[in-house]
C-alpha positions in Angstrom: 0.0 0.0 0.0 2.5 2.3 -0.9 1.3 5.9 -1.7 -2.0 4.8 -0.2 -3.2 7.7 2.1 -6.8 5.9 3.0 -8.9 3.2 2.1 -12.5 1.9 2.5 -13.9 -1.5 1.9 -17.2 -0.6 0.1 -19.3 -2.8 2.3 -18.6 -1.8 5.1 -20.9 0.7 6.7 -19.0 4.3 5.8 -15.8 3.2 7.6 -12.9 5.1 5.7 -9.3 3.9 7.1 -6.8 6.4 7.0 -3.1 5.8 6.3 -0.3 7.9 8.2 0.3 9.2 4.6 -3.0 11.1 5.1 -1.7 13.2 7.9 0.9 14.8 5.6 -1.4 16.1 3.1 -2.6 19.7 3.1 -6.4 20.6 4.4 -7.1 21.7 0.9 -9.1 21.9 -1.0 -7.9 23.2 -4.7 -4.7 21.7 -3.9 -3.2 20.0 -7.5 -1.2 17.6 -5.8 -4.5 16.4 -3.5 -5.4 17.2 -0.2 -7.2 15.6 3.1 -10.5 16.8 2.2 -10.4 15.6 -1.7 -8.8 12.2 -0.2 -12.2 11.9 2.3 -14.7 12.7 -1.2 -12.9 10.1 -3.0 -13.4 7.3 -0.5 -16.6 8.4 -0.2 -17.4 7.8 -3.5 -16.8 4.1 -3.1 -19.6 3.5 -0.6 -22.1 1.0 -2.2 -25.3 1.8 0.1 -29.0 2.5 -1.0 -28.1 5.9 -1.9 -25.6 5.2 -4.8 -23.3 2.3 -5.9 -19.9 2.4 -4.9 -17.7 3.7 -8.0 -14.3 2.1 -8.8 -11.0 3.8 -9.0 -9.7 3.7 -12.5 -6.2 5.6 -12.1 -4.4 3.0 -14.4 -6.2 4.7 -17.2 -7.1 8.0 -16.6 -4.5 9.0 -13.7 -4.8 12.5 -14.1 -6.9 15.9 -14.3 -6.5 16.1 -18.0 -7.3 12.5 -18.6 -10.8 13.0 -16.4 -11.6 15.5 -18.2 -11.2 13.9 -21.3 -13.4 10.9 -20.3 -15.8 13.0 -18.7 -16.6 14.5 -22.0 -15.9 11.1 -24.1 -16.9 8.6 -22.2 -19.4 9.6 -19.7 -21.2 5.8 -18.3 -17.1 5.2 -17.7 -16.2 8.2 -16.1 -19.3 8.0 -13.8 -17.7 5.0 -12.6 -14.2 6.6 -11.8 -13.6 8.2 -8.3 -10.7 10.2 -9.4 -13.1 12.0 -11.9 -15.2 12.7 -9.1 -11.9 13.4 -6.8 -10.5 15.8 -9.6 -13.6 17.5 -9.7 -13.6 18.6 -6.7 -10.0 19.8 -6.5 -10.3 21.4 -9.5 -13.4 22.6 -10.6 -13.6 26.1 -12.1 -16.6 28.0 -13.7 -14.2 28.8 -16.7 -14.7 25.9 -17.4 
């Protein structure tokens, strides 16, 4: 679990696990190189409760901001399903746009 800052097994019940990498991060948010509070969104993004099905994370293809955005716009059902789209949303969302 090298790099790993926190963790969540989607069926447990909203449990995330933080790693001692965590504690290093900035507070963020709008942090490029990711934050504690863009960490916590992304791990609650893999929940799998009634409210919405867990989401998987898909960094081995689209490992960064400019590769969410291009599946956001190109592939939408996939990048629904990606918690770093969600993750780099949040961290770097900008009316512009």
């Amino acid at each position: 679990m090298d790099g790993t800052t926190a963790w969540v097994d989607p069926n447990s019940a909203h449990v995330i696990n933080y790693c001692p990498a965590f504690f290093k991060l900035p507070v963020g948010p709008n942090i490029q190189t990711g934050s504690r509070a863009v960490t916590i969104y992304h791990e609650v993004t893999h929940f799998d409760d009634f409210l919405s099905k867990g989401v998987s994370d898909l960094e081995g293809k689209f490992g960064s901001p400019d590769d969410a955005r291009w599946v956001a716009r190109n592939e939408r059902d996939l990048a629904a399903d990606n918690a770093y789209n969600f993750e780099y949303f949040a961290d770097n969302y900008s009316s512009e746009e």
